[in-house]
Each structure stands twice: as structure tokens, then as C-alpha cells.
ZAFIRO-690642 format. One record per residue (C-alpha): residue in one letter; x, y, z; chain. Coordinates in Angstrom, 1 decimal, always signed. Example, Ala and Ser with C-alpha at 12.3 -4.5 7.8 and 13.67 -1.06 7.14 Angstrom:
2
res: A | east: +12.3 | north: -4.5 | up: +7.8 | chain: A
res: S | east: +13.7 | north: -1.1 | up: +7.1 | chain: A
This chain:
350
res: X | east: +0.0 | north: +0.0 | up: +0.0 | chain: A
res: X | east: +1.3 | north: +3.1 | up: -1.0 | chain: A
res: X | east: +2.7 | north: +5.2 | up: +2.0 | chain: A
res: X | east: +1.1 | north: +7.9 | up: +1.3 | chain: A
res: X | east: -2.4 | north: +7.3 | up: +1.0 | chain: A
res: X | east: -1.5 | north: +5.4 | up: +4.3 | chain: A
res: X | east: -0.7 | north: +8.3 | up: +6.5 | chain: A
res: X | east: -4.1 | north: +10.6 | up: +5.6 | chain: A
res: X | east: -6.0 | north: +9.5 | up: +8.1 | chain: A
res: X | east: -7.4 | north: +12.7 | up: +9.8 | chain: A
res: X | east: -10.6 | north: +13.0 | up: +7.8 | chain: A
res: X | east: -11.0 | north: +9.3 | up: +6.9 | chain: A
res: X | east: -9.7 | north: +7.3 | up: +9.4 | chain: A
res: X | east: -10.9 | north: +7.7 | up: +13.2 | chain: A
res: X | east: -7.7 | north: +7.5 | up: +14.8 | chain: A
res: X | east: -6.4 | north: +8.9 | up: +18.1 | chain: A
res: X | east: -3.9 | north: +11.0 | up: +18.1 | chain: A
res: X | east: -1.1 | north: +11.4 | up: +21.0 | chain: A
res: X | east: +0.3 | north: +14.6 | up: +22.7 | chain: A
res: X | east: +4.1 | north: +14.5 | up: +21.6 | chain: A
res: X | east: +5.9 | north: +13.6 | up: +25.0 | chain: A
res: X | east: +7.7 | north: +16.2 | up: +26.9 | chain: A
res: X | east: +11.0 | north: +15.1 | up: +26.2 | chain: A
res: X | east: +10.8 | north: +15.3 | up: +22.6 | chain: A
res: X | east: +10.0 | north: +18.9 | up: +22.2 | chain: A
res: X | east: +10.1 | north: +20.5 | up: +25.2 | chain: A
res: X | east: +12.6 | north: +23.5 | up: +25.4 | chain: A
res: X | east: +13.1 | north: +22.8 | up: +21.6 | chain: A
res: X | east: +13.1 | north: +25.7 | up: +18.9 | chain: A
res: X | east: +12.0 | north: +25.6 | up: +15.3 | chain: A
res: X | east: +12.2 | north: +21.6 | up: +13.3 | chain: A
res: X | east: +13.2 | north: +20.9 | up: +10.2 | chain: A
res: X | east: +12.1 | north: +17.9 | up: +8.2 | chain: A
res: X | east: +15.1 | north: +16.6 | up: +6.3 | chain: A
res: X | east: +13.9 | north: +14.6 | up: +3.1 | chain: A
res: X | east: +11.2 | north: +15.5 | up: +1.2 | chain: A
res: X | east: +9.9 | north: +11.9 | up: -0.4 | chain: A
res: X | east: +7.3 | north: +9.7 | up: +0.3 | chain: A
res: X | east: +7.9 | north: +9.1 | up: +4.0 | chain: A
res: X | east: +9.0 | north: +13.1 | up: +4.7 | chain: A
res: X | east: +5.3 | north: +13.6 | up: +3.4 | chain: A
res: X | east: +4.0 | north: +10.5 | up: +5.0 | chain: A
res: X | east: +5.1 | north: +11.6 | up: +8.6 | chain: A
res: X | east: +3.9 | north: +15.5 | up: +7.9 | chain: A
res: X | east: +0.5 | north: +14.5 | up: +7.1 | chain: A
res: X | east: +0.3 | north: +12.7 | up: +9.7 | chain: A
res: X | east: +1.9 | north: +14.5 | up: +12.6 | chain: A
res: X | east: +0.6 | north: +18.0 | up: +11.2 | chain: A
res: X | east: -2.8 | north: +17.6 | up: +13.5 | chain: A
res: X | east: -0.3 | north: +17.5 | up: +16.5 | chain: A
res: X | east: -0.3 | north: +21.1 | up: +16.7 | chain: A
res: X | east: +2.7 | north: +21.3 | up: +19.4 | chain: A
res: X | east: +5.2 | north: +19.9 | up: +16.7 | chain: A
res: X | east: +3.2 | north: +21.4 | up: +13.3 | chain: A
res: X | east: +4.0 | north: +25.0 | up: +14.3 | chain: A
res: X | east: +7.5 | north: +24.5 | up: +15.4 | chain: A
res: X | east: +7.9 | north: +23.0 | up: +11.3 | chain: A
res: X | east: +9.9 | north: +25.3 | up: +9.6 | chain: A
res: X | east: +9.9 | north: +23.1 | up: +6.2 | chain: A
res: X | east: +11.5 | north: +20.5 | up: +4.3 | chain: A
res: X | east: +14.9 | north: +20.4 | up: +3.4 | chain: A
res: X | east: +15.5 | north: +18.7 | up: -0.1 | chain: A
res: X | east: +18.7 | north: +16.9 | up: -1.6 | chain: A
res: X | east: +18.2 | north: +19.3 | up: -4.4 | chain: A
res: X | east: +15.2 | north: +21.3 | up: -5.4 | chain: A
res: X | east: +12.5 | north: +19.7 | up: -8.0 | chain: A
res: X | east: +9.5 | north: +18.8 | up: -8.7 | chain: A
res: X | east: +7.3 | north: +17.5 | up: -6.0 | chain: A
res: X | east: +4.1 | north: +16.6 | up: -5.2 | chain: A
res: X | east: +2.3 | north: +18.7 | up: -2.5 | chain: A
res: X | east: +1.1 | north: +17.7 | up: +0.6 | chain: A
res: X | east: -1.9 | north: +18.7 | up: +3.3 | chain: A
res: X | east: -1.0 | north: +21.9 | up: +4.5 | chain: A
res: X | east: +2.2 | north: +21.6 | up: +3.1 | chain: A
res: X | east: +5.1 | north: +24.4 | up: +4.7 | chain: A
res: X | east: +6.8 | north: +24.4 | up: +2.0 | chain: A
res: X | east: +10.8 | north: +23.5 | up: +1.1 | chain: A
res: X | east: +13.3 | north: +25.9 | up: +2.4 | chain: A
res: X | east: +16.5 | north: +24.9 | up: +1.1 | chain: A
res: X | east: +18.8 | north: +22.2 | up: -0.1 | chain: A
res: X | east: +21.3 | north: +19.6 | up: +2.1 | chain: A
res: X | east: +24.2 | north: +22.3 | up: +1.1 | chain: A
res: X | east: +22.1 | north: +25.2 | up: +2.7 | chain: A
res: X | east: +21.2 | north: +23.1 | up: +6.1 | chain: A
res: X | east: +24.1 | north: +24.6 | up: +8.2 | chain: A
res: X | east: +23.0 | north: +28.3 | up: +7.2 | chain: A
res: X | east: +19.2 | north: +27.4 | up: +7.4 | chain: A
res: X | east: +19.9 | north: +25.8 | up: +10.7 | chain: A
res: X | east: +21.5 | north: +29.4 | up: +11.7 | chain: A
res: X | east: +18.4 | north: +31.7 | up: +9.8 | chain: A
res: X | east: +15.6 | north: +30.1 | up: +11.9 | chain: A
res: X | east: +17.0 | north: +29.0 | up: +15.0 | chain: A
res: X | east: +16.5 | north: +25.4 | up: +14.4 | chain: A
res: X | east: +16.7 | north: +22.9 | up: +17.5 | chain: A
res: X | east: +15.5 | north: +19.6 | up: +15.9 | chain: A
res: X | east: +16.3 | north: +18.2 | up: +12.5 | chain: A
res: X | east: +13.7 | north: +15.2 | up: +11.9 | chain: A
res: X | east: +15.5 | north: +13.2 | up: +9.4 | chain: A
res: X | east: +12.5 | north: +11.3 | up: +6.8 | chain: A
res: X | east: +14.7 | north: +10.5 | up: +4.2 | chain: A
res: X | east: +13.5 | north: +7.2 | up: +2.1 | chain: A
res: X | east: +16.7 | north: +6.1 | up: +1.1 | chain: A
res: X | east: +19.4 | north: +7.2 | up: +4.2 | chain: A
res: X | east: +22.2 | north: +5.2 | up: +2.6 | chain: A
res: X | east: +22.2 | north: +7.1 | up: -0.8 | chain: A
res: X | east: +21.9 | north: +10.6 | up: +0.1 | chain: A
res: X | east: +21.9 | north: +11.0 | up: +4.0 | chain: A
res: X | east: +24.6 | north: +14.4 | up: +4.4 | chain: A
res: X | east: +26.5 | north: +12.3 | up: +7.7 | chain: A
res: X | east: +29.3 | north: +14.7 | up: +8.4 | chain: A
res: X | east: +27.2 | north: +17.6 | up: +8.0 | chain: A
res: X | east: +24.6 | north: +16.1 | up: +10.6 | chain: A
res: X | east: +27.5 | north: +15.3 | up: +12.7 | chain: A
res: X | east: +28.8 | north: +18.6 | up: +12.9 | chain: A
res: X | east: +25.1 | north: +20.1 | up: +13.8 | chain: A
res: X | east: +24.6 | north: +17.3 | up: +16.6 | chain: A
res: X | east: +28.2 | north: +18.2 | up: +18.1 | chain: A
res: X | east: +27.2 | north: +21.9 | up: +17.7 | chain: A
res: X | east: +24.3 | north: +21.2 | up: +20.2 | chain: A
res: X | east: +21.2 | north: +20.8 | up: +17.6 | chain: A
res: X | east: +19.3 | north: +17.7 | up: +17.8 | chain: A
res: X | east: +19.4 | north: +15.2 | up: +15.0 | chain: A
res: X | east: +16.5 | north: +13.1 | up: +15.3 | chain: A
res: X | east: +15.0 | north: +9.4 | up: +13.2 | chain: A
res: X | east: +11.5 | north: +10.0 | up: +11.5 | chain: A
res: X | east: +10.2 | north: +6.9 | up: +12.4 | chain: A
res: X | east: +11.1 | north: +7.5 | up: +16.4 | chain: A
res: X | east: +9.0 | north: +10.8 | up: +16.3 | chain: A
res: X | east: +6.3 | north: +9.5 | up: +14.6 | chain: A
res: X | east: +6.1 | north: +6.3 | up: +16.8 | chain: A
res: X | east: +6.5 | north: +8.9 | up: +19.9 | chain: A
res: X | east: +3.5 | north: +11.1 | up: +18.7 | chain: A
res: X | east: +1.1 | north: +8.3 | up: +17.3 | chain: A
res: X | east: +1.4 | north: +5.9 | up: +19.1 | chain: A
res: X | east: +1.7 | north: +3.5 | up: +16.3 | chain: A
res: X | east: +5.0 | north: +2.5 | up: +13.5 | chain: A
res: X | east: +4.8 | north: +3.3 | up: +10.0 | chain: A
res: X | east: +5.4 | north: +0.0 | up: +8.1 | chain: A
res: X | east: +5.7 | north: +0.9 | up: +5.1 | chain: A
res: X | east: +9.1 | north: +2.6 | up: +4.9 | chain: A
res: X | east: +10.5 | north: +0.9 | up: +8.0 | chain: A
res: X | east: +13.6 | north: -0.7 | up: +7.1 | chain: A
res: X | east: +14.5 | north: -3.8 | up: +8.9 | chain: A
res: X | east: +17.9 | north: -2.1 | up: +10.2 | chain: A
res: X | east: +15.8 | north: +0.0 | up: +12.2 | chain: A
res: X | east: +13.8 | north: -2.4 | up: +14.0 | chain: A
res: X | east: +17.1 | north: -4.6 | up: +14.7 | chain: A
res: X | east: +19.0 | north: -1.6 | up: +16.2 | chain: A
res: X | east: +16.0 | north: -0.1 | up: +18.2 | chain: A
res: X | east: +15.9 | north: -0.1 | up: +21.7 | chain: A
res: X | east: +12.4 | north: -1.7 | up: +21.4 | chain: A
res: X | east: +11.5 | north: -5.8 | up: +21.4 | chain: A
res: X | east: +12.4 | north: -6.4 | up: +25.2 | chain: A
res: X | east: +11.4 | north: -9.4 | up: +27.2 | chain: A
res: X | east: +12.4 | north: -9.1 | up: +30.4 | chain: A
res: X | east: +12.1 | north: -12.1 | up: +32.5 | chain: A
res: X | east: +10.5 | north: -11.1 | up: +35.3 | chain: A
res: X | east: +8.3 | north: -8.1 | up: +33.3 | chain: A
res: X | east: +6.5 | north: -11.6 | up: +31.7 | chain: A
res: X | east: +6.6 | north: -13.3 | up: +35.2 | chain: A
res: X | east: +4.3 | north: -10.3 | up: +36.0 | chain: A
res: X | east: +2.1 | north: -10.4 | up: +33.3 | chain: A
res: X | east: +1.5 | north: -14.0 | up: +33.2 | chain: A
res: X | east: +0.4 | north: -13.7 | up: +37.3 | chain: A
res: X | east: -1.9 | north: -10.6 | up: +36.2 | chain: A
res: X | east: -3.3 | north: -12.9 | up: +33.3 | chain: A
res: X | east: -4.5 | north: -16.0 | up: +35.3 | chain: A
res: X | east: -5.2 | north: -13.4 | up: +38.5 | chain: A
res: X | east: -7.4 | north: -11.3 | up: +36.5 | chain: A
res: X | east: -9.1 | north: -14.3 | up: +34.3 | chain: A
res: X | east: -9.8 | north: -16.4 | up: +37.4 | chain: A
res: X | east: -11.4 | north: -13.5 | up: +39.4 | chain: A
res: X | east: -13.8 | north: -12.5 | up: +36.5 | chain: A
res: X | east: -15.1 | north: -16.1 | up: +35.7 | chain: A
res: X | east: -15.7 | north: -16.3 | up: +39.4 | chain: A
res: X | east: -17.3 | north: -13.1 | up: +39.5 | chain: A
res: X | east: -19.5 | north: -13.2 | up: +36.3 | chain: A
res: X | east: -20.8 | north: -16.8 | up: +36.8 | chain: A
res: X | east: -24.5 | north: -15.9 | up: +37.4 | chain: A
res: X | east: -24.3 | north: -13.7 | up: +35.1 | chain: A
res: X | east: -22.5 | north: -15.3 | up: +32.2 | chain: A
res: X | east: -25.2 | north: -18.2 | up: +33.2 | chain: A
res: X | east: -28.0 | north: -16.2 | up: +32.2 | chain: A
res: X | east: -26.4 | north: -15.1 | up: +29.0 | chain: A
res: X | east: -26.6 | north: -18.6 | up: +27.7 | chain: A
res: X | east: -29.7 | north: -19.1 | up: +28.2 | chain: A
res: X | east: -30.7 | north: -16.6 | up: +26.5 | chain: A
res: X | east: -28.8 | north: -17.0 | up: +23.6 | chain: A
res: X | east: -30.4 | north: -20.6 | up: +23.3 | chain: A
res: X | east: -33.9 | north: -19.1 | up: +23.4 | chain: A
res: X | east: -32.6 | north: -16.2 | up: +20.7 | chain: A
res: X | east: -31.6 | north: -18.6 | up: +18.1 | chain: A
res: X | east: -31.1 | north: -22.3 | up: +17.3 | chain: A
res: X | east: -27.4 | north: -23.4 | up: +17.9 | chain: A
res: X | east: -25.0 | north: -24.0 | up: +20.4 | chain: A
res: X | east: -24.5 | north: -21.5 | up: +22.8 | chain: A
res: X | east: -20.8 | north: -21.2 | up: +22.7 | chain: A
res: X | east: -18.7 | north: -20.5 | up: +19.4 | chain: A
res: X | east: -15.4 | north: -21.8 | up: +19.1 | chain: A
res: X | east: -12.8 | north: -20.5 | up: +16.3 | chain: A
res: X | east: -9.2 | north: -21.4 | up: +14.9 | chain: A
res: X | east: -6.9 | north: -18.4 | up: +15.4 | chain: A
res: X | east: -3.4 | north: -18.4 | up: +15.1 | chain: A
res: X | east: -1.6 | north: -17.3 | up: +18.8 | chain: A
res: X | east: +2.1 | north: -17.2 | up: +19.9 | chain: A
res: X | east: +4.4 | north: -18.1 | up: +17.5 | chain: A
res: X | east: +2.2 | north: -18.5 | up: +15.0 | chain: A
res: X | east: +0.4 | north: -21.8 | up: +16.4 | chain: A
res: X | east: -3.3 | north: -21.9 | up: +16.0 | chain: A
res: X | east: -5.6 | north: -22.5 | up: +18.8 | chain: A
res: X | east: -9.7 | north: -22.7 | up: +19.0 | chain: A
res: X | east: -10.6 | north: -19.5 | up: +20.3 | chain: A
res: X | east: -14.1 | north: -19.7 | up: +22.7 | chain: A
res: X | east: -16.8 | north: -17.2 | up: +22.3 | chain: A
res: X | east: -20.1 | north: -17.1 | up: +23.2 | chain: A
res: X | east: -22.3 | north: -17.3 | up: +19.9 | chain: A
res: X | east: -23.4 | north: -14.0 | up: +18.8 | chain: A
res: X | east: -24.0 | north: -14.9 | up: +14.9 | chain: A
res: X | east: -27.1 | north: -17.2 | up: +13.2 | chain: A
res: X | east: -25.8 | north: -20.5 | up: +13.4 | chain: A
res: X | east: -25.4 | north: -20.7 | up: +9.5 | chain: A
res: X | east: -23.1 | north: -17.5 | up: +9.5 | chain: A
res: X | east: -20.4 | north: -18.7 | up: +7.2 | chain: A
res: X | east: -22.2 | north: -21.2 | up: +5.3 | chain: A
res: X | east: -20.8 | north: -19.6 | up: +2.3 | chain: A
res: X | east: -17.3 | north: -19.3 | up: +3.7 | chain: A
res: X | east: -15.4 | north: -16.7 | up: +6.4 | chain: A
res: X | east: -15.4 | north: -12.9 | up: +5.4 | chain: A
res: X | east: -15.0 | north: -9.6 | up: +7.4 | chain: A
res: X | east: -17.6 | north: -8.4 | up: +9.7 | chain: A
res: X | east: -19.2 | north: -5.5 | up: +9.1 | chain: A
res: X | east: -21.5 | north: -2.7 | up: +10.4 | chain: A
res: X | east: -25.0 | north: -3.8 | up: +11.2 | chain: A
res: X | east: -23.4 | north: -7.3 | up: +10.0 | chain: A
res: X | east: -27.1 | north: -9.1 | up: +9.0 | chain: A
res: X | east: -25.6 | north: -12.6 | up: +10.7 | chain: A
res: X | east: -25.6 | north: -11.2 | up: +14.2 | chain: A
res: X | east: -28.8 | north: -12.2 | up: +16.1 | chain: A
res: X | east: -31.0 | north: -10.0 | up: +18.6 | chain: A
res: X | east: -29.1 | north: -11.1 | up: +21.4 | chain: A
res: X | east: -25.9 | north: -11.2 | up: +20.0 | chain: A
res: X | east: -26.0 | north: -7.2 | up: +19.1 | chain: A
res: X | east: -26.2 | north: -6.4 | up: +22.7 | chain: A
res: X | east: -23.3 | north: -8.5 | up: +23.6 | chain: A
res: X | east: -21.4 | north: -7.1 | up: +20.6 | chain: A
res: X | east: -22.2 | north: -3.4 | up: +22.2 | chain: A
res: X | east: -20.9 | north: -4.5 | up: +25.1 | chain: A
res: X | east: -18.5 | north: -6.7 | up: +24.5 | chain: A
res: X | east: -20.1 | north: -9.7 | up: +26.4 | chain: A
res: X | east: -19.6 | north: -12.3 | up: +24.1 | chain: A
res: X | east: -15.7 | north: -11.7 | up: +24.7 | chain: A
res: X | east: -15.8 | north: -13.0 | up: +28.4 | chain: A
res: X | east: -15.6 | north: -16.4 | up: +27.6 | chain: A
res: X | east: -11.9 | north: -16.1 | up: +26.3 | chain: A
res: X | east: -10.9 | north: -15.8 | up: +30.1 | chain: A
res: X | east: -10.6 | north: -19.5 | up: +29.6 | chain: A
res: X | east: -7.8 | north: -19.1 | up: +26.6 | chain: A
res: X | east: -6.2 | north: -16.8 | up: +29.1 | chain: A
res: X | east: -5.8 | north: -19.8 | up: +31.8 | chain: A
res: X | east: -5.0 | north: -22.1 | up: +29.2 | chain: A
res: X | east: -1.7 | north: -19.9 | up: +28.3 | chain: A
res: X | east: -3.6 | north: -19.3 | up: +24.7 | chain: A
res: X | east: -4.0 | north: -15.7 | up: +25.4 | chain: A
res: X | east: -3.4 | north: -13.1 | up: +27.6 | chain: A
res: X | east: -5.6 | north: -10.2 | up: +28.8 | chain: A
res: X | east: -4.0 | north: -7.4 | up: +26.7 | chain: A
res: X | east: -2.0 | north: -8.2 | up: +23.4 | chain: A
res: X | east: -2.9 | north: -8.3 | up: +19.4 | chain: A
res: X | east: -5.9 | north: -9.7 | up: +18.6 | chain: A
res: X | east: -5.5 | north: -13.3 | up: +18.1 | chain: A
res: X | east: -6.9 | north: -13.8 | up: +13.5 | chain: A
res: X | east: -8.1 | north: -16.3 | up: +11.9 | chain: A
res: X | east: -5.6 | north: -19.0 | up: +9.8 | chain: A
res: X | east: -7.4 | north: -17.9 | up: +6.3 | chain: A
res: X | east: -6.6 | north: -14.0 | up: +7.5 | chain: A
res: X | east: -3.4 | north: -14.5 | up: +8.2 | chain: A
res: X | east: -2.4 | north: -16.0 | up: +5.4 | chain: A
res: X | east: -3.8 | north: -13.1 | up: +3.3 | chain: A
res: X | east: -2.2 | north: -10.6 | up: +5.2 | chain: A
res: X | east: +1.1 | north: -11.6 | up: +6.0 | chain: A
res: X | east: +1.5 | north: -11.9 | up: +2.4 | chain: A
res: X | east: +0.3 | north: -8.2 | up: +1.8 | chain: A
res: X | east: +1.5 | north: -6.4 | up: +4.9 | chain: A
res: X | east: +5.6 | north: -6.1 | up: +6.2 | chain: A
res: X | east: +6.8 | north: -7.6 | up: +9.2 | chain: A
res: X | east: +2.7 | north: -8.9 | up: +9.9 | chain: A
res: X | east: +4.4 | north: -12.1 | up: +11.5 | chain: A
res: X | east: +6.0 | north: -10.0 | up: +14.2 | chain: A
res: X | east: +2.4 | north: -9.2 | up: +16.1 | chain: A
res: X | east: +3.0 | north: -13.7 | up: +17.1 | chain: A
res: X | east: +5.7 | north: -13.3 | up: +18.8 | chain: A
res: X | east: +3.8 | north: -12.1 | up: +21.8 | chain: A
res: X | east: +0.7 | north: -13.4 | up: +23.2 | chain: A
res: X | east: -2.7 | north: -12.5 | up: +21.5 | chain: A
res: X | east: -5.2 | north: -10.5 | up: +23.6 | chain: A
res: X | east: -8.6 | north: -10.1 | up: +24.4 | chain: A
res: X | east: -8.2 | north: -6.5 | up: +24.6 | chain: A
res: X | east: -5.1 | north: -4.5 | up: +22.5 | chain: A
res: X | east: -3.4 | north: -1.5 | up: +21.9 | chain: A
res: X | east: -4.4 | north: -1.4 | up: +18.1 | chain: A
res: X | east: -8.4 | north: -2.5 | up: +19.7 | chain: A
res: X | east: -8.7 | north: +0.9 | up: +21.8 | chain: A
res: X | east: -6.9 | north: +3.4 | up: +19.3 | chain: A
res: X | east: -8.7 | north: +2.2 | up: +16.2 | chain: A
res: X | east: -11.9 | north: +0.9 | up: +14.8 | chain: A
res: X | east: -12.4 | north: -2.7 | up: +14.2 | chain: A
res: X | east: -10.9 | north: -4.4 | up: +11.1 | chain: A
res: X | east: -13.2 | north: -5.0 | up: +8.7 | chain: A
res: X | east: -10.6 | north: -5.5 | up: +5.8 | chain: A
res: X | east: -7.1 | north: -5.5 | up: +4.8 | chain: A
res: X | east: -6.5 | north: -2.0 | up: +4.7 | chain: A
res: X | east: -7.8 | north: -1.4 | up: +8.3 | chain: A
res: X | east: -6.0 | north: -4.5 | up: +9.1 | chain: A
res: X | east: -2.8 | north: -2.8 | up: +7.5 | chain: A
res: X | east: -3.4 | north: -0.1 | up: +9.7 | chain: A
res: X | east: -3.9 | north: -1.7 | up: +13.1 | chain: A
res: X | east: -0.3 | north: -3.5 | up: +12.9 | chain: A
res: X | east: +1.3 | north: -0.4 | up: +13.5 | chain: A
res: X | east: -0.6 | north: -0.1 | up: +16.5 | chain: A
res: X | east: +0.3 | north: -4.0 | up: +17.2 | chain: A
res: X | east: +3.8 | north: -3.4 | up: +16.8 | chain: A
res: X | east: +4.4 | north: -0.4 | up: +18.6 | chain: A
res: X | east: +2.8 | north: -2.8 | up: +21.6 | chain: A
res: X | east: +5.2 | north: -5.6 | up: +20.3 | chain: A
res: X | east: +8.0 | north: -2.9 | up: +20.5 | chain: A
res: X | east: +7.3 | north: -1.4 | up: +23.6 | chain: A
res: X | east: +5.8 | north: -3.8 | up: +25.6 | chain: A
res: X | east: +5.2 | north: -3.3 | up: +29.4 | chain: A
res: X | east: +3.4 | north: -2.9 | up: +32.6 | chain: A
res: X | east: +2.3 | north: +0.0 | up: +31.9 | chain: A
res: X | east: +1.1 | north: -0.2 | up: +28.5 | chain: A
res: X | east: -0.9 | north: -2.6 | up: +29.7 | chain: A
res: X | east: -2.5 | north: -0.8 | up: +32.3 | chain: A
res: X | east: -3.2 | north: +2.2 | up: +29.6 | chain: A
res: X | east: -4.9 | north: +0.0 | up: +27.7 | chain: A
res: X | east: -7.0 | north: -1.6 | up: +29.8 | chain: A
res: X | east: -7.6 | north: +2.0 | up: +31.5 | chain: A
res: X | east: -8.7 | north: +2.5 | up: +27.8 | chain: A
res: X | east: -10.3 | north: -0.6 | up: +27.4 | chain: A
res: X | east: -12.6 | north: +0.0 | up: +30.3 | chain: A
res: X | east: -13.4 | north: +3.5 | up: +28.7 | chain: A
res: X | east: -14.7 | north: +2.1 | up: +25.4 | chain: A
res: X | east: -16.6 | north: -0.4 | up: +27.2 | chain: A
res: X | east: -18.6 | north: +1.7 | up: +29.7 | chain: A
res: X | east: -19.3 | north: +4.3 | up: +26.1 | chain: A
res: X | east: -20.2 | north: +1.0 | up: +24.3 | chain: A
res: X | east: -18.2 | north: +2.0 | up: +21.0 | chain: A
res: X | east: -16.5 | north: +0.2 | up: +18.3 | chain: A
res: X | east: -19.0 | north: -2.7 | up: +18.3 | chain: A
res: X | east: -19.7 | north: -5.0 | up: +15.0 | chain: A
């Protein structure tokens, strides 16, 4: 998918979008963008809604000045790579954002060198963006960035912790929600004919596939003519199985995956084998989101909309890698802090 298209999404795409940290900006003077191709206009469309970094932009600075394409709200090219010392000087720059497509090629070293030395920060594309969105942009993400990132940690005990939460948490709400979850199959039996739970192959950690258990929110003859995406006021979903949608209700059940070792309460949603074979094909570095557990609840779940195809799917990862990538205690509590926030408004549901 073209990178582009892929970073417009303040109009078409409900997305959230993060306050820059302190530490990125703070006490900063003007930015420059260095690069001016597909990802320099990738990552200004789609930090220019951030309005703490937008009107610190100065403008792009270009190997050589062409022809170019222009871009929502677009500041405009300034100079060349031979004008950056003196253009660094003229507006009091305190950040150079480096976007450059190709860094290998054309990236002006000793010239950034001598500005970092000088006191001027010198800083990747792809780490503001992930700082500021919450999410990584695939598409030009070279591999050598993920492999020298300070990301991808599994601490030992960090996982010790999580798995404790996991079987704390899952135990406690079965316990809890018995009577309840009791009464919630019965009346899905007297909604429609069919078997009040629904179990599913998805594909979990390290890619091995496991039958997912939900309770049955669809006609029992759903996918009679073969799996697809679900969509809005999907027709298959019964009476009973929009208000559990709403709320999420027909989830609970998957507390069982999460004692099993299947799941865990916050990770990437857990796809289906036919879905992942699509999309792993179509999407980079897709196989990454399996090398963590899947989740009933997700970072990608609470700052987007639900998939309903492969360019929503596309999308999401970004959000599942930045969770891959930065994975934690207290990401986990943000999401579920999150999580609880879009269940109590009842948004989201399909």
C-alpha cells in the first residue's frame, strides 16, 4: 500500500492521536524535516494535527530542489542539504527530523554530525512518529531500524508479571460473572437455534493456532458460504448477539484461553488462519504481532476501529507493533484503562 495514502487518516480514518511527550519537544526551537519523499510527506500528514510539533515546522529540506508533489497543508521547502548549516542558523532550528527514504544514498553524515556536536538535535523520522502516534509506519521501516531499536524487550520477570496478572485477572472474572455469564446462555439458546458457545481457529504465539471460545453471537449458519469480514449492522448477528457485541459480552468467555496460556488479557488480537495468510503476504513484518501473546483487549483494539478489511487490518499492525515494541506494565494498564473507557461508552462494536 502506498505510504502515502496510508498516512491521511485525519478526515477518513478515526484515529487517536497522542500529545508529543515532553522530552521530545520540550525547550526545543524551530524543526526541520530533512527529506522530502514519500515518507517526509507520510510523517507531515500525519503529525501535522499535532499542533505542538506542526507549528515548530519550519519546512522541508530537499537533496536538491524539483519537482514535488504537494502535501496537506504543506510548509513548503526551504533549502537544499548544502544550505542546512545556514538554514539551521536563519531560523534557529533545535531539531532536524530526518525522513529521508533512502538514508544510505543521500543522508549528508558529516554535515549532521557537525550540527549534533554543535548542540542541535538530530532526530529518526520513524522514532518521532512512533512517539506522537502511538503507532510504527510500516511501510518505509527498514528492517535495520527495528534490529538496532531499543524496542523488542522481554524481560524475565516483566513476563513473570504479566502472566500472574493474566491468570489473577481471568480467574477472578469467571468467578465473578458466573450468574451472570449463566443467564447469557440461556438466552442465547432461546434467541436462536445453535450451540450457545462459538469456538474459532486463530493463530496465537508463535504463530500456532488455537480454538478461540466465544459465546455465539451470529445465526448459526453465518459462514455457510465461507469466512469474510464483519461489518456494520453485520445481518448474521442475532438479537441477542447485538447487545453483547455493544458490550462486548460475548468476549468474556476467552478468560478461559487466558488460563489455558492461549491468550493473555492485553496483546494483538488473536486472526483467523485464512486471514493471516492473506495478510502476511500483503502487509511487512505482519508475522511480528505472534511473537507475543494474543489479547482479548489490545493496543491497536482501543486506538482504532475494528478491522473489517485488509486495509484497516494494515493499519492496526502499526498499533500492534508499537505494543510488540514497547511492551510493558504500563502499557498494559493504559490499555486496559482505555479498554474499560470504550466499554462503559459502548463504542466500536460489530
Amino acid at each position: 500500500m502506498d505510504a502515502v495514502a496510508e498516512a491521511i487518516p485525519v478526515k477518513r480514518r478515526q484515529v487517536e492521536v497522542q500529545r508529543v511527550s515532553p522530552q521530545t519537544l520540550n525547550g526545543q526551537r524551530q524543526v526541520l524535516i530533512l527529506g522530502r519523499g514519500k515518507f517526509a510527506k507520510a510523517c507531515w500528514e500525519t503529525l501535522y494535527p499535532d499542533r505542538e510539533f506542526s507549528r515548530r515546522v519550519i519546512g522541508f529540506v530537499e537533496n536538491k530542489i524539483g519537482c514535488v508533489e504537494e502535501c496537506v497543508n504543506d510548509p513548503g521547502i526551504v533549502g537544499t542539504f548544502d544550505e542546512l548549516p545556514e538554514l539551521v542558523e536563519r531560523y534557529k532550528v533545535g531539531m532536524i527530523v530526518v525522513c529521508l527514504d533512502d538514508h544510505r544514498s543521500s543522508l549528508p553524515i558529516q554535515m549532521l554530525l557537525d550540527l549534533k556536536v554543535a548542540g542541535i538535535e538530530v532526530v529518526d523520522g520513524h522514532r518521532l512518529f512512533e512517539e506522537i502516534t502511538g503507532r510504527l509506519s510500516i511501510d518505509s521501516l527498514r528492517p535495520s531500524a527495528l534490529i538496532f531499536s531499543s524496542g523488542f524487550k522481554r524481560q524475565r520477570m516483566t513476563m513473570i508479571m504479566k502472566r500472574s496478572v493474566d491468570v489473577f485477572l481471568a480467574g477472578l472474572s469467571l468467578l465473578v460473572t458466573a450468574p451472570f455469564l449463566l443467564l447469557v446462555a440461556c438466552l442465547i439458546a432461546l434467541d436462536s437455534p445453535g450451540p450457545v458457545f462459538y469456538r474459532q481457529l486463530r493463530v496465537g504465539l508463535n504463530a500456532q493456532p488455537f480454538t478461540i471460545l466465544k459465546f455465539r453471537s451470529m445465526s448459526n449458519d453465518a459462514e455457510v458460504n465461507g469466512p469474510r469480514w464483519a461489518e456494520a449492522k453485520d445481518p448474521r448477528v442475532s438479537r441477542v448477539g447485538q447487545w453483547m457485541r455493544k458490550w462486548r459480552i460475548d468476549e468474556i468467555p476467552q478468560f478461559m484461553n487466558v488460563l489455558k496460556g492461549e491468550m493473555s488479557i492485553v496483546g494483538p488480537r488473536p486472526e483467523r488462519p485464512v486471514f493471516v495468510h492473506d495478510l502476511s503476504k500483503t502487509i511487512p513484518y505482519y508475522d511480528i504481532r505472534h511473537t507475543v501473546r494474543p489479547g482479548i483487549t489490545g493496543w491497536a483494539q482501543v486506538m482504532f476501529r475494528y478491522a473489517s478489511s485488509q486495509e484497516d487490518s494494515h493499519f492496526k499492525l502499526q498499533y500492534d507493533l508499537y505494543y510488540v515494541k514497547n511492551l510493558s506494565a504500563w502499557l498494559d494498564i493504559k490499555t486496559m484503562v482505555k479498554t474499560l473507557r470504550v466499554l462503559v461508552k459502548g463504542e466500536g462494536a460489530r
